[in-house]
N, C-alpha and C positions, 0 to 999 in steps of 0.2 A: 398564315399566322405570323405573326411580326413577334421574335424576342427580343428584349431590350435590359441588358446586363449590366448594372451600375457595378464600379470599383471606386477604392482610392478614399473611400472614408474612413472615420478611425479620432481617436485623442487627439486636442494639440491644447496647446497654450494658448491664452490671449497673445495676441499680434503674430500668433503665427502662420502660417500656412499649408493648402490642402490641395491638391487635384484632383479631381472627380474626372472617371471619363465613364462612357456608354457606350457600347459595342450592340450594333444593331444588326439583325439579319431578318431575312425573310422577305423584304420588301424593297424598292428602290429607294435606297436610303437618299441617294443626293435629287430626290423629287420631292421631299417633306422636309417641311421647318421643325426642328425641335426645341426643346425647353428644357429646361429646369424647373421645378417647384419643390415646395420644401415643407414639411409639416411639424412642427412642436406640438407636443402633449397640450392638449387642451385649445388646441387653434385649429381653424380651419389649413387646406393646404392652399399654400401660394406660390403664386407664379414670383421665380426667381430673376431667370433672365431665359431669353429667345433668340435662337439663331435662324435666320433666314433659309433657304434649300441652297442656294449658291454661299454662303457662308459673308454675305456681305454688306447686311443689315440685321443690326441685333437690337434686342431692347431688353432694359436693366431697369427694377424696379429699384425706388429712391434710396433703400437703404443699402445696397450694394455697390450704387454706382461709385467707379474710382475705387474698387476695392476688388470685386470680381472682375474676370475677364471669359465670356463664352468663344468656344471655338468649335471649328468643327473639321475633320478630314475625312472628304468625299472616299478619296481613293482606297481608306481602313476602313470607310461605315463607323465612324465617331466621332460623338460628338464629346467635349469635355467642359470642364468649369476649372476654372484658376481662381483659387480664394487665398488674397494676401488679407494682411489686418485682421484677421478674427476676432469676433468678440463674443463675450456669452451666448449675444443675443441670438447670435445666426445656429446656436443649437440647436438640432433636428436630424428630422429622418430626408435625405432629401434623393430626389425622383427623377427619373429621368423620362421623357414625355416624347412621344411622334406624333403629328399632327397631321390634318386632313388637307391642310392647303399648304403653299410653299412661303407664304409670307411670315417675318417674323413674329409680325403682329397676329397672325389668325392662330397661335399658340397659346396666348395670354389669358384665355378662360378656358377654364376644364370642356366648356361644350367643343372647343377648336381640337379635340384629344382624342385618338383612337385607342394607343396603347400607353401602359405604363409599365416602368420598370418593378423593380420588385423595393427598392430602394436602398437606402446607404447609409447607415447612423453618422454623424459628425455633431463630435463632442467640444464644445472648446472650452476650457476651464480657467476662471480667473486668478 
């Protein structure tokens, strides 16, 4: 069984910023690409951004890009998210995701997802 323990949400301002990480156990962490997805009251959840299993290809859906940064450290089992710029809109619960293949791309839809985390509220207020 795989846990997957989100931190680092919380208030912030517009333009400010947030780090999110995810502390992974149970499984060989640096063999599975992980994610980010995010969910707002009344929206489906979406995929935020993806890190590849070697940490060396990522993919950032169009509203984040240039604003988040995904990362990951093999050697801690984490992965994180760097969120500079905030805006209302990125308000949500957002998630943390292990996937079944090592690519960043085989993340990017829920079917690509074996576990998720429990999640992380981040608020940003205008």
């Amino acid at each position: 069984q795989v846990q997957l323990v989100e931190s680092g949400g919380g208030l912030v301002q517009a333009g400010g910023s947030l780090r999110l990480s995810c502390a992974a156990s149970g499984r060989t962490f640096s063999s599975a690409a992980m994610g980010w997805f995010r969910q707002a009251p009344g929206n489906e959840r979406e995929i935020v951004a993806s890190v590849g299993a070697s940490g060396f290809t990522t993919y950032y859906t169009n509203s984040v890009k240039g604003r988040f940064t995904i990362s990951r450290d093999n050697a801690k089992n984490t992965v994180y998210l760097q969120m500079n710029s905030l805006k209302p809109e990125d308000t949500a619960v957002y998630y943390c995701a292990s996937g079944r293949g090592s690519s960043a791309r085989s993340v990017i839809g829920h079917g690509g997802i074996d576990y998720w985390g429990q999640g992380t509220q981040v608020t940003v207020s205008s």
